[in-house]
C-alpha positions as CSV (number, residue, x, y, z in Angstrom):
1,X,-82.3,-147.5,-196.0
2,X,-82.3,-151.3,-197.7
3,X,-80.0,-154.1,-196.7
4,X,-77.9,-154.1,-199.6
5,X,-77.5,-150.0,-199.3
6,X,-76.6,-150.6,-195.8
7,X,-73.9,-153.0,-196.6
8,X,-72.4,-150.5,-199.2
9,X,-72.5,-147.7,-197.1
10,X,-70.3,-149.4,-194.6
11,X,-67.7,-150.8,-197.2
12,X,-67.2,-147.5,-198.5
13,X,-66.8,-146.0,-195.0
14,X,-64.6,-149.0,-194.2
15,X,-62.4,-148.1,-197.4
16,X,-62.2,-144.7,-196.8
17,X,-61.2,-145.2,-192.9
18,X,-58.2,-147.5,-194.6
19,X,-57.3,-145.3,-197.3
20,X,-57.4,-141.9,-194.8
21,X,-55.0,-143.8,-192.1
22,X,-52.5,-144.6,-195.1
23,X,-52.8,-141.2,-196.1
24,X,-51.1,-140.2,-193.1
25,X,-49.1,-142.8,-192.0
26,X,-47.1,-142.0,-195.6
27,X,-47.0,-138.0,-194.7
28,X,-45.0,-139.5,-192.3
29,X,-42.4,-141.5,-194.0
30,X,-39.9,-140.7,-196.2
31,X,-40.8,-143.1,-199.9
32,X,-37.3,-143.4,-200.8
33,X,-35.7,-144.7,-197.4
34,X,-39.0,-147.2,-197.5
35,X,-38.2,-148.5,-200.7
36,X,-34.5,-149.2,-199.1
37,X,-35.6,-151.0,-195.6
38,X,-37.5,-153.1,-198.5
39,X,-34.7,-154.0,-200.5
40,X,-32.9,-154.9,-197.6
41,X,-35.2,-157.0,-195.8
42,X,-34.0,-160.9,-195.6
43,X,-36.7,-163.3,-197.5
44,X,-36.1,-166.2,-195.0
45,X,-37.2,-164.2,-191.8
46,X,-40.4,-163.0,-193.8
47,X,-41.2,-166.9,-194.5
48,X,-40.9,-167.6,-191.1
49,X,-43.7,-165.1,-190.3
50,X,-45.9,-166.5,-192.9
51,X,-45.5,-170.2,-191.3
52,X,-46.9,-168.9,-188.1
53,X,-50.0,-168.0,-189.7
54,X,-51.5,-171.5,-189.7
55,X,-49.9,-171.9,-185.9
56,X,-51.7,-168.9,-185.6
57,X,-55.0,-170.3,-186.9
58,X,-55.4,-173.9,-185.5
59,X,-54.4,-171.9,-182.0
60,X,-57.4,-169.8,-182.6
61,X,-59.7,-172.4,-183.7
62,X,-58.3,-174.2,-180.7
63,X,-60.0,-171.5,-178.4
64,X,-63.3,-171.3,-179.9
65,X,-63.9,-174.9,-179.9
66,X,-63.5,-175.1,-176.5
67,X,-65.4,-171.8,-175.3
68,X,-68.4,-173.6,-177.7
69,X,-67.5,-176.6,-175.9
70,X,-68.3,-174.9,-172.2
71,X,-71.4,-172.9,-173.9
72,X,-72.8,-176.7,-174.5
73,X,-72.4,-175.6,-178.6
74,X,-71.3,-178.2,-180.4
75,X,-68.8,-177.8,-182.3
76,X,-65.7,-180.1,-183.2
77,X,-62.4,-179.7,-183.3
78,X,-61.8,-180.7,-187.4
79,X,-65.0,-177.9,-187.9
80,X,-63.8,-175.1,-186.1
81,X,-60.2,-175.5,-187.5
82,X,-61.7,-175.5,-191.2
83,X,-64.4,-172.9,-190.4
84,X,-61.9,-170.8,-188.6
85,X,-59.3,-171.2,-191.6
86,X,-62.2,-170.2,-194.1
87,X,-63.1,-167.3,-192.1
88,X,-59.6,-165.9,-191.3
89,X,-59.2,-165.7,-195.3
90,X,-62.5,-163.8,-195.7
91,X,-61.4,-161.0,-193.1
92,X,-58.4,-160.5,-195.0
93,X,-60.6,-159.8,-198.4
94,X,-63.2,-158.3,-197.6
95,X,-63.8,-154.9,-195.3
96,X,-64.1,-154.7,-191.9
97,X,-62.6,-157.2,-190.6
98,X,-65.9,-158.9,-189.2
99,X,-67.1,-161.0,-192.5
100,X,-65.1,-164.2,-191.7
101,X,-66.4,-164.2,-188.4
102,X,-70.4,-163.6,-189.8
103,X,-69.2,-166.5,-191.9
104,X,-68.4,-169.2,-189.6
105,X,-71.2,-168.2,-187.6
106,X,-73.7,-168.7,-190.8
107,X,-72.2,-172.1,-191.6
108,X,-73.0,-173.3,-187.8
109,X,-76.1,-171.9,-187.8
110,X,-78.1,-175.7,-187.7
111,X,-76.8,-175.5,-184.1
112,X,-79.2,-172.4,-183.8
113,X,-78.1,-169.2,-185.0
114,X,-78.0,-167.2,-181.7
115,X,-76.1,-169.2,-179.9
116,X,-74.1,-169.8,-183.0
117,X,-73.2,-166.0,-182.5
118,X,-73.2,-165.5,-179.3
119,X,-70.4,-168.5,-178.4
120,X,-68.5,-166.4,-181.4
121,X,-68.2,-163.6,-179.6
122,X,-67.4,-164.5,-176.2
123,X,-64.2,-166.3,-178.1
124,X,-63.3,-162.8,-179.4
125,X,-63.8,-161.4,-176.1
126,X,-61.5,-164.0,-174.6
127,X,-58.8,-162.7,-177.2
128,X,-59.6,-158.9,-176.5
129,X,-59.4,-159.8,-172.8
130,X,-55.9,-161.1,-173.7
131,X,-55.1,-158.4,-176.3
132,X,-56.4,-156.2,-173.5
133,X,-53.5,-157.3,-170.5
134,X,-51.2,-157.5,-173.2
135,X,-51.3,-154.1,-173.6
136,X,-51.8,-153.1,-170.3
137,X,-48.8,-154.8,-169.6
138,X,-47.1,-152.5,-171.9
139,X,-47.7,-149.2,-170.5
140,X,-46.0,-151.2,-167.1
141,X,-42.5,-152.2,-169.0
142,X,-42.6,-148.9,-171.3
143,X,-38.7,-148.3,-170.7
144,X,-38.3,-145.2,-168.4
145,X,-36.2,-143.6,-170.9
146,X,-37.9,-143.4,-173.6
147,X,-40.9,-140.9,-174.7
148,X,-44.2,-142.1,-174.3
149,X,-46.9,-141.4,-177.3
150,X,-49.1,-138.8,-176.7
151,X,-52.6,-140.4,-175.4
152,X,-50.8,-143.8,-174.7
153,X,-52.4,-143.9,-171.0
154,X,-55.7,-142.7,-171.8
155,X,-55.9,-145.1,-175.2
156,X,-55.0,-147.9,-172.9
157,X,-57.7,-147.0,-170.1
158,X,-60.2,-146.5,-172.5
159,X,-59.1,-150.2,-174.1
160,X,-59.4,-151.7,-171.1
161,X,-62.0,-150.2,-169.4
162,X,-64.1,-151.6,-173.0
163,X,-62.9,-155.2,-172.7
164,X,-64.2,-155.2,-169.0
165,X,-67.0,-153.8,-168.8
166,X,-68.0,-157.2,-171.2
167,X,-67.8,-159.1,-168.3
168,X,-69.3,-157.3,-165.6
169,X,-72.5,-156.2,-167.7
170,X,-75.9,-157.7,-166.2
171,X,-77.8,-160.5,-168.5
172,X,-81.0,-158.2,-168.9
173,X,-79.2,-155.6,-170.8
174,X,-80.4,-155.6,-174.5
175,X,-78.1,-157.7,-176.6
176,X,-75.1,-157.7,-175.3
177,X,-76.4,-159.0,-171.9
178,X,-76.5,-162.5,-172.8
179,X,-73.0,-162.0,-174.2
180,X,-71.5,-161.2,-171.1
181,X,-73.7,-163.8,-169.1
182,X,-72.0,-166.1,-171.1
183,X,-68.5,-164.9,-171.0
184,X,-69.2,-165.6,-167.3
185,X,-70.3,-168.9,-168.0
186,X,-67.2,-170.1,-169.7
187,X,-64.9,-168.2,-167.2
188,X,-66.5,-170.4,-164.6
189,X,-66.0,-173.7,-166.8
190,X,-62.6,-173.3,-168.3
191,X,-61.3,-169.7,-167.5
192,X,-57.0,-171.3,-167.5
193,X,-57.8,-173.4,-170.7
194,X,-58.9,-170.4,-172.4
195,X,-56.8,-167.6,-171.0
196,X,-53.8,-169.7,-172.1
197,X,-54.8,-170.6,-175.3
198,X,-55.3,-167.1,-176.0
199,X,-51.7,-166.7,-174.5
200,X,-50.2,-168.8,-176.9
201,X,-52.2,-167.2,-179.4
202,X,-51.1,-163.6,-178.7
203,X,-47.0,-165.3,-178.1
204,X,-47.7,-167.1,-181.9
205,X,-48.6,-163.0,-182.8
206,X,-45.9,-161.7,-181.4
207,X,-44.0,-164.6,-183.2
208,X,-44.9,-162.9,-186.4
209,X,-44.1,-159.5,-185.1
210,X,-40.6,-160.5,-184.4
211,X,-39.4,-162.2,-187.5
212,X,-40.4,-159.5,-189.9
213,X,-38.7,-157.3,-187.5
214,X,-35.6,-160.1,-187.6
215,X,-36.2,-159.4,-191.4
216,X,-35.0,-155.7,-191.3
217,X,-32.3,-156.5,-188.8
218,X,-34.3,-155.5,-186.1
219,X,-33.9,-158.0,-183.0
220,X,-36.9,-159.1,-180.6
221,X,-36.8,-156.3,-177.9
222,X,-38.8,-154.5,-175.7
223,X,-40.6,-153.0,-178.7
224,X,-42.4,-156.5,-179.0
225,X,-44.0,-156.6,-175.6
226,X,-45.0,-153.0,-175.7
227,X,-45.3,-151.3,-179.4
228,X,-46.6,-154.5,-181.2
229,X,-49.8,-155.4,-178.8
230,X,-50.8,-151.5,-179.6
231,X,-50.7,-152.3,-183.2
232,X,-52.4,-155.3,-182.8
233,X,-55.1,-153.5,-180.4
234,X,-55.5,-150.6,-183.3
235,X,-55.9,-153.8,-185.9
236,X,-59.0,-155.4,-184.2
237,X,-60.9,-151.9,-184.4
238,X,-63.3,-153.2,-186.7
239,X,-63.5,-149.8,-188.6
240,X,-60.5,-150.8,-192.2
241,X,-60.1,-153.4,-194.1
242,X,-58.6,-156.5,-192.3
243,X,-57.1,-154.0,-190.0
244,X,-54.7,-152.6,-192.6
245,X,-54.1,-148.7,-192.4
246,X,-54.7,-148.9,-188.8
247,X,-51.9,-151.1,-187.6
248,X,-49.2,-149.5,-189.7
249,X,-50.4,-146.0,-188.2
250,X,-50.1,-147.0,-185.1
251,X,-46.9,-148.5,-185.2
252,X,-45.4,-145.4,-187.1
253,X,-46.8,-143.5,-184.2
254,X,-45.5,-145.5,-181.4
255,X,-42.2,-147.4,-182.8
256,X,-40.2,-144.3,-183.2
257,X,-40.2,-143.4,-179.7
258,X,-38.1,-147.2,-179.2
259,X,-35.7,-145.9,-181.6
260,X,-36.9,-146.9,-185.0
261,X,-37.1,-144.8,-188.0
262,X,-40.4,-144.1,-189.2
263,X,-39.6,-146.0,-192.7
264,X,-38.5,-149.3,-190.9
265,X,-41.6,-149.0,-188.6
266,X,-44.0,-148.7,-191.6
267,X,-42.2,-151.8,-193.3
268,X,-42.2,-154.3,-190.5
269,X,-45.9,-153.8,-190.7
270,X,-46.6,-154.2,-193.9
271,X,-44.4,-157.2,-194.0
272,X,-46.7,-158.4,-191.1
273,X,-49.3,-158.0,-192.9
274,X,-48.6,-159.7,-196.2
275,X,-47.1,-162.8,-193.9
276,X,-50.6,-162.9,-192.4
277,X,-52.3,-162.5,-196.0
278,X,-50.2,-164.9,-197.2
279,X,-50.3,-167.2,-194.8
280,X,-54.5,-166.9,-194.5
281,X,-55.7,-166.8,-198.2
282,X,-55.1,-170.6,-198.3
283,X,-58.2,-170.8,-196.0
284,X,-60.5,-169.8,-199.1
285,X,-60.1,-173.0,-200.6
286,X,-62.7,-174.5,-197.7
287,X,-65.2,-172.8,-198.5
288,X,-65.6,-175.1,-201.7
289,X,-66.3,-177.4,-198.7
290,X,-70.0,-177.9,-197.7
291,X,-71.6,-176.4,-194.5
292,X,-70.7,-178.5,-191.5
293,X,-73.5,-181.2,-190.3
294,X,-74.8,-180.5,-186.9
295,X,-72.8,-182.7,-184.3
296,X,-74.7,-185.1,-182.3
């Protein structure tokens, strides 16, 4: 199988994955009451959401300027906010979730394109290892008395039991070995600098979260701490397109057992989801910009 029949193979699989979780995230929903959480949600809170979105951005270029930084990549900080800005906006157009990120690894590639790729993915890592207490955390404060989703403990083992195997795994394992070797290596250079950039990140997230559920009269709670890292966790599967179909199955799933309606659940992510569009497709315009020059 060619390249090129590779690459179409895995856009239509990545459609059809986005298209089948729609599919029955709206058997779930009634379209009428939708429409009306719609209507009804304020403008202003939804702006606010798409504001954060460059927060978001220059938060997570931040991070993986300094993880290149303690991988001894060079990699400065106007670069990896324009790279990381061009990048964001490719994820959200193209399947799979993964493109921006091939992207801004292409465009540094005069620093050598292995470890171009390789500091790329340990700053992922550092936001799955993030993503991955996050969520943690929220089978901890799940409120007593409410339902738990069926599979909540075992998704979350299985979530984190992923994320840490990254760091434990030895460097002569094929591939991902010198992955984890250097997830290591920046743990030992700049492990708080990292962990709470990736914080700030994941609060910035959360930000997001909270003002398109402000938007449908829906006030921070323990919904944010708990439901929305879940959706967030299903998101970063890189299997749909810009983790749309995914997230808003996932929150359809889980919100309702914190007292949501199904309809409000499936509208606070799509608003979440246009913010972040919204707020990302800016980024496009950079890549008119050349490639970067290597830094000294």
């Amino acid at each position: 199988m060619s390249s090129r029949t590779r690459t179409l193979v895995r856009a239509f699989a990545v459609l059809a994955v986005t298209i089948g979780a729609f599919a029955w995230t709206g058997s779930r929903v009634d379209p009428d009451a939708l429409a009306t959480s719609f209507r009804g949600a304020a403008p202003g809170w939804w702006a606010v959401a798409v504001l954060l979105v460059p927060v978001q951005t220059v938060l997570a270029a931040e991070r993986w300027h300094h993880t290149s930084r303690a991988l001894d990549v060079p990699l400065s900080r106007r670069e990896a906010w324009t790279e990381f800005a061009a990048g964001t906006a490719v994820n959200q157009v193209l399947p799979g979730g993964v493109a921006g990120d091939v992207l801004r690894v292409w465009r540094q590639r005069q620093q050598g394109l292995a470890r171009a790729m390789r500091a790329a993915l340990v700053d992922r890592w550092w936001g799955q290892t993030v993503l991955a207490t996050a969520v943690a955390g929220a089978v901890v404060w799940w409120p007593q008395t409410a339902s738990k989703p069926a599979g909540l403990l075992v998704g979350v083992l299985l979530a984190t039991l992923v994320v840490a195997s990254g760091w434990v795994l030895p460097q002569r394992a094929p591939v991902v070995g010198s992955v984890s070797a250097d997830l290591r290596r920046t743990a030992r250079r700049s492990p708080a600098l990292l962990f709470m950039l990736g914080l700030t990140l994941l609060a910035a997230i959360l930000g997001g979260f909270a003002a398109c559920g402000l938007a449908l009269g829906h006030a921070p709670g323990i919904w944010l701490v708990t439901a929305a890292p879940l959706g967030l966790l299903a998101a970063s599967v890189p299997v749909s397109a810009g983790g749309w179909g995914l997230r808003e199955g996932s929150l359809v799933a889980v919100l309702p057992h914190l007292g949501w309606s199904p309809e409000d659940a499936l509208a606070m992510s799509l608003l979440f989801g246009l913010s972040f569009l919204a707020g990302a497709l800016p980024g496009l315009v950079l890549l008119a910009l050349p490639a970067p020059e290597p830094v000294p």
